[in-house]
N, CA, C and O atoms as CSV, one atom per row, in Angstrom:
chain,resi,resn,atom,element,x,y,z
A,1,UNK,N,N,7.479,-10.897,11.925
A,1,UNK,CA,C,6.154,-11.026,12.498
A,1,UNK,C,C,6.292,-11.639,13.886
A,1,UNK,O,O,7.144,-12.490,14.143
A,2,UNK,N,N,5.296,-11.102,14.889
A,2,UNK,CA,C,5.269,-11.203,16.575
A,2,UNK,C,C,4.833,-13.294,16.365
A,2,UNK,O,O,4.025,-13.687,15.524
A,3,UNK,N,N,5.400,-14.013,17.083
A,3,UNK,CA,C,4.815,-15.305,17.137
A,3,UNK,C,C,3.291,-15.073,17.679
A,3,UNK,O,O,2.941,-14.415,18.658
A,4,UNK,N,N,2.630,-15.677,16.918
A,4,UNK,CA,C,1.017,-15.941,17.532
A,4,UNK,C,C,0.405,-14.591,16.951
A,4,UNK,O,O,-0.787,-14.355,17.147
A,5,UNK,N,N,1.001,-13.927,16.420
A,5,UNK,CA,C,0.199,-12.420,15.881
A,5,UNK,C,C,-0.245,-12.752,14.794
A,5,UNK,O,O,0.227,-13.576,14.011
A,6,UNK,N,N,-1.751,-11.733,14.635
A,6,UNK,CA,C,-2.862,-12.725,13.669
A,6,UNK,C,C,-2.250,-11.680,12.234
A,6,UNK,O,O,-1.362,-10.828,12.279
A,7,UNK,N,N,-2.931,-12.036,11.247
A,7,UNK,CA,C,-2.142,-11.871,9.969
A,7,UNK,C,C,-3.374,-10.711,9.335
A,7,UNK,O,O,-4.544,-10.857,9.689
A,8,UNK,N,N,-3.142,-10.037,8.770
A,8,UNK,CA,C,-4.333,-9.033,8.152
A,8,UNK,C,C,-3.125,-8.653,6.638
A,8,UNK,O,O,-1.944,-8.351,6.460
A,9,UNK,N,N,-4.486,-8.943,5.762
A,9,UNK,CA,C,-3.992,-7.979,4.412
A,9,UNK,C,C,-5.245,-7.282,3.885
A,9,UNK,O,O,-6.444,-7.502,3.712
A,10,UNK,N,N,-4.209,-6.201,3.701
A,10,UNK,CA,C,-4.974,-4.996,3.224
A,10,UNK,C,C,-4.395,-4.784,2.071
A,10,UNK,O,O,-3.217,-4.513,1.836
A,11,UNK,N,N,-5.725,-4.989,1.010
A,11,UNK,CA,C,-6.253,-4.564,-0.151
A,11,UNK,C,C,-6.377,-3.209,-0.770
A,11,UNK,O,O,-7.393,-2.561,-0.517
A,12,UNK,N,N,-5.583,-2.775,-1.447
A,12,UNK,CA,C,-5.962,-1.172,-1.777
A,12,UNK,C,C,-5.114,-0.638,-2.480
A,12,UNK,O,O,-3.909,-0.676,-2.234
A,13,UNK,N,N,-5.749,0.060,-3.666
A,13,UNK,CA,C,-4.528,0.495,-4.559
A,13,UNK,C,C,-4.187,2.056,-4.053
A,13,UNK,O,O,-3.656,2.682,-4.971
A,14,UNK,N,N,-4.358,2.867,-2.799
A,14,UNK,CA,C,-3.924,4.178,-2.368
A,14,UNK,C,C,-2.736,3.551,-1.561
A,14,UNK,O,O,-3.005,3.002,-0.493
A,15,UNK,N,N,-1.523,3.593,-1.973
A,15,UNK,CA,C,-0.089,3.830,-0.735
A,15,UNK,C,C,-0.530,4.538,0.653
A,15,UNK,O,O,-0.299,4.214,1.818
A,16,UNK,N,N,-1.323,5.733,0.042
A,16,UNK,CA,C,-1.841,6.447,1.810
A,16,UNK,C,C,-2.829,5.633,2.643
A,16,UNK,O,O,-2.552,5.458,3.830
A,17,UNK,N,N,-3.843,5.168,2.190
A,17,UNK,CA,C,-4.766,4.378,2.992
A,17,UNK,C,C,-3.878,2.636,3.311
A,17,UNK,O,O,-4.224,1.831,4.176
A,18,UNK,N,N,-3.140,2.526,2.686
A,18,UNK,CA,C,-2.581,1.201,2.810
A,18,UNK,C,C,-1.621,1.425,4.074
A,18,UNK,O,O,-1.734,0.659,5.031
A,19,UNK,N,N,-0.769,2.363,4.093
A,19,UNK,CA,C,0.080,2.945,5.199
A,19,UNK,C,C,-0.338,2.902,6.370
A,19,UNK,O,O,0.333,2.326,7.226
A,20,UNK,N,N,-1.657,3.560,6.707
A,20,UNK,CA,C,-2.649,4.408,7.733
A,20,UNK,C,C,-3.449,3.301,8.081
A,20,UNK,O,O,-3.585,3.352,9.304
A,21,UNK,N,N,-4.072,2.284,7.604
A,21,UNK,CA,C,-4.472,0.806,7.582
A,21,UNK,C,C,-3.362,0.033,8.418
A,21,UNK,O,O,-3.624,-0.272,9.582
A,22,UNK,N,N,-2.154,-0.288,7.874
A,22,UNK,CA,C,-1.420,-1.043,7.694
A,22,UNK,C,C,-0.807,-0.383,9.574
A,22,UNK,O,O,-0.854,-1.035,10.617
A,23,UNK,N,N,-0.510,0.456,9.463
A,23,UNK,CA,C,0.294,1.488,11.043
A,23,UNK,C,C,-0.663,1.187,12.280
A,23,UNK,O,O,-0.324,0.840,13.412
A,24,UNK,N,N,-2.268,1.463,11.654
A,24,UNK,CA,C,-2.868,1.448,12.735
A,24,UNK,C,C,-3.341,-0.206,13.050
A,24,UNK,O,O,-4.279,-0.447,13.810
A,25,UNK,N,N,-2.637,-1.182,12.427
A,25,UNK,CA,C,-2.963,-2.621,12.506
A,25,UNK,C,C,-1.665,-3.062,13.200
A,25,UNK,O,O,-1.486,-3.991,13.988
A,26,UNK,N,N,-1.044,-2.407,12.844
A,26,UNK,CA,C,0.183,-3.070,14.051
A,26,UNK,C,C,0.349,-2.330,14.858
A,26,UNK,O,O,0.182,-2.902,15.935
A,27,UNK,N,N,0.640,-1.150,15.009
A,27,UNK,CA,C,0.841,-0.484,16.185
A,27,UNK,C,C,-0.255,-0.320,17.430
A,27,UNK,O,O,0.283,0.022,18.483
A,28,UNK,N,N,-1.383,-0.463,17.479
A,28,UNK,CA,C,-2.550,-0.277,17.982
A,28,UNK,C,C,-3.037,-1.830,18.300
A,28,UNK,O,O,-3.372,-1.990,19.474
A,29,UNK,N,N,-3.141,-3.117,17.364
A,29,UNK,CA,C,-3.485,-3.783,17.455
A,29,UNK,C,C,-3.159,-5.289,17.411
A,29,UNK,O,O,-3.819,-6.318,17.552
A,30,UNK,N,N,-1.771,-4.972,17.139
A,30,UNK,CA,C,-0.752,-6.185,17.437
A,30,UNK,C,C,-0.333,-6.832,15.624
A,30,UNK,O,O,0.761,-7.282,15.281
A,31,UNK,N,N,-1.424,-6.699,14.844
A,31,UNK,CA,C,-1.211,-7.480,14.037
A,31,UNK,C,C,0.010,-7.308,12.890
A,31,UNK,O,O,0.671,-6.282,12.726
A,32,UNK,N,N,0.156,-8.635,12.093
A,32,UNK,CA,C,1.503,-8.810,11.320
A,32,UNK,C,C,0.579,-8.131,9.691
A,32,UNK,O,O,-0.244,-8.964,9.310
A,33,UNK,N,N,0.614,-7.051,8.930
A,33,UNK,CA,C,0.202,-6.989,8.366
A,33,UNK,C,C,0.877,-6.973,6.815
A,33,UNK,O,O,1.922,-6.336,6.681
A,34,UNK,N,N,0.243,-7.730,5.528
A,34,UNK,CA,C,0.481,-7.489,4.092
A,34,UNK,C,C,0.039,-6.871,3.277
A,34,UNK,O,O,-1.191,-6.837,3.298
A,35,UNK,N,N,0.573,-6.255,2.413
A,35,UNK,CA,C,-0.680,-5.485,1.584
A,35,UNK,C,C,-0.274,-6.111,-0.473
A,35,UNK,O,O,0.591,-6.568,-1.220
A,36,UNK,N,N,-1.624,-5.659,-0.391
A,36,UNK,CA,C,-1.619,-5.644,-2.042
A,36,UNK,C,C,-2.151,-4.799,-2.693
A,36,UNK,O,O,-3.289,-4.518,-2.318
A,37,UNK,N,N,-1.626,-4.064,-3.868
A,37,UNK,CA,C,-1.821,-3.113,-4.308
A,37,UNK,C,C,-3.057,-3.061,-5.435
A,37,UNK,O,O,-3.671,-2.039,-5.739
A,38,UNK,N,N,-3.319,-4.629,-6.078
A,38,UNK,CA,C,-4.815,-4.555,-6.475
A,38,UNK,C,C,-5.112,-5.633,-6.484
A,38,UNK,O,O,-4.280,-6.488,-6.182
A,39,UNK,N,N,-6.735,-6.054,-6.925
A,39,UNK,CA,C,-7.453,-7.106,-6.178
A,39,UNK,C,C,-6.853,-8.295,-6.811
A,39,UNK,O,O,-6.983,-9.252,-6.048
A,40,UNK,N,N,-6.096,-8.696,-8.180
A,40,UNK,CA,C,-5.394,-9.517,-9.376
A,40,UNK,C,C,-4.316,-9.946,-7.572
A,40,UNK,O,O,-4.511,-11.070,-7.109
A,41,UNK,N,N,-3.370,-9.037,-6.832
A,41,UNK,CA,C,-2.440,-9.367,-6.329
A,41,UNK,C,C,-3.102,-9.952,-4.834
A,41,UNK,O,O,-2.615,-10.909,-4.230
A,42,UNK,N,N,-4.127,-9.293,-4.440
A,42,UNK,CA,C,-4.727,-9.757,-3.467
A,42,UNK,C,C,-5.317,-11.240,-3.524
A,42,UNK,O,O,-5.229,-12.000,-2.560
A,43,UNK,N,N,-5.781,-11.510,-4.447
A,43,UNK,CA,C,-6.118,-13.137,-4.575
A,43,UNK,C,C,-5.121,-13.853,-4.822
A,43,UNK,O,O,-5.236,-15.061,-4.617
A,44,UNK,N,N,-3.766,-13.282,-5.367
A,44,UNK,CA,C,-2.678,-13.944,-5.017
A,44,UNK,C,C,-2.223,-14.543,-3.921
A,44,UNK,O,O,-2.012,-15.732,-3.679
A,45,UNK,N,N,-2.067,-13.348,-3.136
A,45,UNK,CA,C,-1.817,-13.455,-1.824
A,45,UNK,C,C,-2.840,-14.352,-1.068
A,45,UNK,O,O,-2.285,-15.364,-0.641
A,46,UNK,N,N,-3.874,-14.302,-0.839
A,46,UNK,CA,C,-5.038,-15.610,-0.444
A,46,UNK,C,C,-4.922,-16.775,-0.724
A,46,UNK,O,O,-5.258,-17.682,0.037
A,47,UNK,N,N,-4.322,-16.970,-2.103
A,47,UNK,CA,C,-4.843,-18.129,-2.395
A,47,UNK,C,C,-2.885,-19.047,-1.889
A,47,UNK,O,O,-2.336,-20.105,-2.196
A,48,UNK,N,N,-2.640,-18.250,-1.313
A,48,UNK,CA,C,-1.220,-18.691,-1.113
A,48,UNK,C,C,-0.520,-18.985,0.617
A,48,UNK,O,O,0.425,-19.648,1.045
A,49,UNK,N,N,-1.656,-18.025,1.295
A,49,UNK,CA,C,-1.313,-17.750,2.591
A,49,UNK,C,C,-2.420,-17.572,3.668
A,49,UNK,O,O,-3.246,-16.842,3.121
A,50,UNK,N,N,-2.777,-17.812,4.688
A,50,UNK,CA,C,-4.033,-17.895,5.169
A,50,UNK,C,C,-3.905,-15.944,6.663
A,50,UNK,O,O,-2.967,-15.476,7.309
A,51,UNK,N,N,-5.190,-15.581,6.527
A,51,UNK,CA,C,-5.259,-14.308,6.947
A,51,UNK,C,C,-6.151,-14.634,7.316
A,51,UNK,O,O,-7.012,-15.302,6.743
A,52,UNK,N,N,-6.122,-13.987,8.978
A,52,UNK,CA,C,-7.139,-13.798,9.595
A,52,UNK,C,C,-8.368,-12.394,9.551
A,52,UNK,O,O,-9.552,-12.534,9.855
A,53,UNK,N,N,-7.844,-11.317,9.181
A,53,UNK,CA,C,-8.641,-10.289,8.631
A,53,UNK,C,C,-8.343,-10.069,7.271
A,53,UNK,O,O,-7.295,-10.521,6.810
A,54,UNK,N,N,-9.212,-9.369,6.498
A,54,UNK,CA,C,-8.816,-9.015,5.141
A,54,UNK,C,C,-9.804,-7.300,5.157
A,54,UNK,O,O,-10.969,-7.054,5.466
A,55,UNK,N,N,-8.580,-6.341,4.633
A,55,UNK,CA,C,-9.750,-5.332,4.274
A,55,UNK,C,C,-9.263,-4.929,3.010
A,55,UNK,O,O,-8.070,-4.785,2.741
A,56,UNK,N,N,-10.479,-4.700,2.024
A,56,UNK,CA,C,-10.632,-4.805,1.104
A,56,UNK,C,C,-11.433,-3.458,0.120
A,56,UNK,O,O,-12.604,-3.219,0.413
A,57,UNK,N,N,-10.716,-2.548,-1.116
A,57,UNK,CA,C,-11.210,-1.229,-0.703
A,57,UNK,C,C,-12.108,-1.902,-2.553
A,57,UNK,O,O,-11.580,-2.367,-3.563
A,58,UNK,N,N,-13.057,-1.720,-2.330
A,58,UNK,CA,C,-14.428,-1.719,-3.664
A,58,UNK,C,C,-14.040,-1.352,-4.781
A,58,UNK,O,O,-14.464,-2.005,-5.734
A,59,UNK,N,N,-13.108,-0.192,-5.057
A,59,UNK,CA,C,-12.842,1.083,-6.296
A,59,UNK,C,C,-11.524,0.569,-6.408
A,59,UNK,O,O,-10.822,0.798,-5.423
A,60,UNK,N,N,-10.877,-0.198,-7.533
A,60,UNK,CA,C,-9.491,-0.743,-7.359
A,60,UNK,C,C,-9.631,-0.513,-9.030
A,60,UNK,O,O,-10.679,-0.552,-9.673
A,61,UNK,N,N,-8.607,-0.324,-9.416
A,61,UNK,CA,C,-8.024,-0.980,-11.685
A,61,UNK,C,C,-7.690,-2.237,-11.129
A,61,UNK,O,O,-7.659,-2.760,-10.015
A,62,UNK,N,N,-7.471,-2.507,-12.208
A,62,UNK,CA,C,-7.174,-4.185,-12.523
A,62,UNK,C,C,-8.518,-5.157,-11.890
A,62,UNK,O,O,-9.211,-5.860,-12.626
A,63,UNK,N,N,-8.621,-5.097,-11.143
A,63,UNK,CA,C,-9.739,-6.088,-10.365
A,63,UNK,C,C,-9.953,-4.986,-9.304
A,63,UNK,O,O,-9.062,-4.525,-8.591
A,64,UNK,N,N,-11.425,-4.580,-9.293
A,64,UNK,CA,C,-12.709,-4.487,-8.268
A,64,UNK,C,C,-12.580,-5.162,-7.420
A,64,UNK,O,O,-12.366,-6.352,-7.650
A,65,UNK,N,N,-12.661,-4.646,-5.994
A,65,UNK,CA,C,-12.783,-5.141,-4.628
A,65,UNK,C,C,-14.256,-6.544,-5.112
A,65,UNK,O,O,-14.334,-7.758,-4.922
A,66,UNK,N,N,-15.170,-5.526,-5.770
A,66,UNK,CA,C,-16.186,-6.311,-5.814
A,66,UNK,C,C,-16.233,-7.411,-6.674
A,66,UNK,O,O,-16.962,-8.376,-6.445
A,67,UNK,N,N,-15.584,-7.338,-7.538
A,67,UNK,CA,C,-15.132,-8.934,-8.268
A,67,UNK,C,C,-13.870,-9.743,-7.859
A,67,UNK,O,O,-13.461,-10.738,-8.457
A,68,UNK,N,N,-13.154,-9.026,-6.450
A,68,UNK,CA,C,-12.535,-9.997,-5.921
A,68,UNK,C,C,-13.312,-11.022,-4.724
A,68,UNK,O,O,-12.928,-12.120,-4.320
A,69,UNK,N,N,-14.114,-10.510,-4.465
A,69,UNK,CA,C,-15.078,-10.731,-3.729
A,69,UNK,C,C,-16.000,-11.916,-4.447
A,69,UNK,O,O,-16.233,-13.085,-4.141
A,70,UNK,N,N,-16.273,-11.351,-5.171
A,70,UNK,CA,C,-16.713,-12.748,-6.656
A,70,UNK,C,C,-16.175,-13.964,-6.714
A,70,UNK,O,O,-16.684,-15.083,-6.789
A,71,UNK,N,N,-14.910,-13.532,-6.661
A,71,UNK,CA,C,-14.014,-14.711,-7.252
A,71,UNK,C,C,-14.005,-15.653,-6.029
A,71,UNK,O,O,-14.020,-16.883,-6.063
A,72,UNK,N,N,-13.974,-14.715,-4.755
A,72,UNK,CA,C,-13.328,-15.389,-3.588
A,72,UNK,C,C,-14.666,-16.867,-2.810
A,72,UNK,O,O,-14.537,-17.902,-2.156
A,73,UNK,N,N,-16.010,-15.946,-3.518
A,73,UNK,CA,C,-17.106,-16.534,-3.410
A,73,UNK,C,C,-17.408,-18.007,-4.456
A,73,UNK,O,O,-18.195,-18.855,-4.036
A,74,UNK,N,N,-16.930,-18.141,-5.392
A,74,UNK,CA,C,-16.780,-19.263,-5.916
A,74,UNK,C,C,-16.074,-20.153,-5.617
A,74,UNK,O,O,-16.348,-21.320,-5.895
A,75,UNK,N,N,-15.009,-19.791,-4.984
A,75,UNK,CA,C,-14.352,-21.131,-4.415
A,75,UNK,C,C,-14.954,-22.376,-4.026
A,75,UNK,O,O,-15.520,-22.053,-2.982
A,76,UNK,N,N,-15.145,-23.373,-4.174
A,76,UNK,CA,C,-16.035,-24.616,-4.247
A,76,UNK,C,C,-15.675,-25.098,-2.612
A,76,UNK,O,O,-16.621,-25.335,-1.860
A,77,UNK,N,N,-14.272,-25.223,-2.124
A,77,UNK,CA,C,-14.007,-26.225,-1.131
A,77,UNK,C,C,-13.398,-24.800,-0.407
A,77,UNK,O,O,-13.274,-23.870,-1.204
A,78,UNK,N,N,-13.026,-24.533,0.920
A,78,UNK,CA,C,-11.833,-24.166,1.387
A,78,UNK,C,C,-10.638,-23.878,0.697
A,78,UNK,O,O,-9.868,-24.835,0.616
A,79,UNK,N,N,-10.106,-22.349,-0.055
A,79,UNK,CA,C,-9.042,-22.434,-0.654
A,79,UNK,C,C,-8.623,-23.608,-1.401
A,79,UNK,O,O,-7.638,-24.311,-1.178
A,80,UNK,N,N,-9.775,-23.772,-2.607
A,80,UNK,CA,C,-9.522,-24.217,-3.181
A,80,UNK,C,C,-8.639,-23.703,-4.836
A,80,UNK,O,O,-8.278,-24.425,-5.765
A,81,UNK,N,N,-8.512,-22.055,-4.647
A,81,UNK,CA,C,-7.951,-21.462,-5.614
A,81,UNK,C,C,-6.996,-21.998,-5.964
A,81,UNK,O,O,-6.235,-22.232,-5.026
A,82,UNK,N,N,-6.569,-22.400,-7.143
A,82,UNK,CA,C,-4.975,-22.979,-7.370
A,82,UNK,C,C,-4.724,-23.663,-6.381
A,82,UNK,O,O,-3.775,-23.417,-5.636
A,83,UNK,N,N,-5.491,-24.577,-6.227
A,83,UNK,CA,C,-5.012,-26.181,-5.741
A,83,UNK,C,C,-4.186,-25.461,-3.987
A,83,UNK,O,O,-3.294,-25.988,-3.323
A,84,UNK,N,N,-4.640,-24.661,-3.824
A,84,UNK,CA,C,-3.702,-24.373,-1.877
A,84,UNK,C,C,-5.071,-25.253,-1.113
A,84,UNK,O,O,-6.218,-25.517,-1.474
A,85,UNK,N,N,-4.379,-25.483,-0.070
A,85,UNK,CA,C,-5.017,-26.520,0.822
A,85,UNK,C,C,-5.635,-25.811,1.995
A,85,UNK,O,O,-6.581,-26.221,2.668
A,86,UNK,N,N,-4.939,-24.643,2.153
A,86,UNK,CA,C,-4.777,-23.754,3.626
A,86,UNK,C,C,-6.230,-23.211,3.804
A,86,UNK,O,O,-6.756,-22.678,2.827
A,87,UNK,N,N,-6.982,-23.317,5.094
A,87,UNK,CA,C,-7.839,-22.894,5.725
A,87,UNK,C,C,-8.746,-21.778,5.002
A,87,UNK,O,O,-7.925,-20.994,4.524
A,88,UNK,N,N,-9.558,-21.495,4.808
A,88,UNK,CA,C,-10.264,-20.086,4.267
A,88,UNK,C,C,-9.892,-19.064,5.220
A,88,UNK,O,O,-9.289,-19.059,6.293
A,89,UNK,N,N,-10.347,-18.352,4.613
A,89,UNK,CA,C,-10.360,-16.997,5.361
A,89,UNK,C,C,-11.946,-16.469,5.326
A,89,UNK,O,O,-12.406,-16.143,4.231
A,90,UNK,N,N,-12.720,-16.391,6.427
A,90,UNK,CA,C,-14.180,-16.127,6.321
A,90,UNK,C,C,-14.298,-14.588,5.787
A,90,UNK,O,O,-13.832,-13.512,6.164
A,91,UNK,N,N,-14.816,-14.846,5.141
A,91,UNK,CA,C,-15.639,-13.391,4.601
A,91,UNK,C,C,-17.244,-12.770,4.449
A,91,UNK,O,O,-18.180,-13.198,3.773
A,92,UNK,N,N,-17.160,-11.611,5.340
A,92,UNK,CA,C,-18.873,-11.107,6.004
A,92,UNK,C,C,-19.409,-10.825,4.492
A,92,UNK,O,O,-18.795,-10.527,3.468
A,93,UNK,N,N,-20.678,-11.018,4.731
A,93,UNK,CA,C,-21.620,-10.881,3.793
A,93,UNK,C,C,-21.457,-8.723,3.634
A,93,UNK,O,O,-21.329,-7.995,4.619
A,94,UNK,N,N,-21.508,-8.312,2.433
A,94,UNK,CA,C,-21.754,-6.780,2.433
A,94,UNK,C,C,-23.181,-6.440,3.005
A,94,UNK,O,O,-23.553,-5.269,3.082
C-alpha cells in the first residue's frame, strides 16, 4: 500500500464486481484496496482495521449488505465491535 493512500473495502460476494471495483479504486483513484467476500467477513475486517470508504453490495449469503449495515449501526461507541478501539468508519444514511 502507497504511504498516505486512503483504504477502501469492498464488500461483495461477485469475484467480477469485486475485481472491476477493486482496479478501478486503485488504478484511477489512488486507493489501497480490501475485499471481502461476504458481509460475516466484512465486519470482520471493520471491526479490525479502520477504512476510509466502504462499498457494500445489499444481495450477499451469509449476511445481507443490509444486516451488515444493522449490525454496523448498533455499535454503541466508535468501533466498539469486539472491543477494537480504532476510529469508525462513517456510514451515509441509504
Amino acid at each position: 500500500m502507497p504511504d498516505g493512500a486512503l483504504k477502501a473495502l469492498v464488500i461483495d460476494d461477485s469475484p467480477t464486481d469485486q475485481l472491476a471495483l477493486s482496479q478501478l479504486l486503485t488504478d484511477k483513484l489512488g486507493f489501497a484496496v480490501e475485499t471481502a467476500d461476504d458481509g460475516m467477513a466484512g465486519l470482520d475486517r471493520l471491526s479490525s482495521q479502520s477504512f476510509d470508504l466502504v462499498f457494500l453490495d445489499l444481495t450477499m449469503p451469509v449476511m445481507s449488505g443490509v444486516e451488515v449495515l444493522s449490525e454496523i449501526r448498533v455499535w454503541s461507541e466508535p468501533r466498539s465491535y469486539r472491543g477494537s478501539s480504532s476510529p469508525a468508519t462513517p456510514i451515509a444514511p441509504p
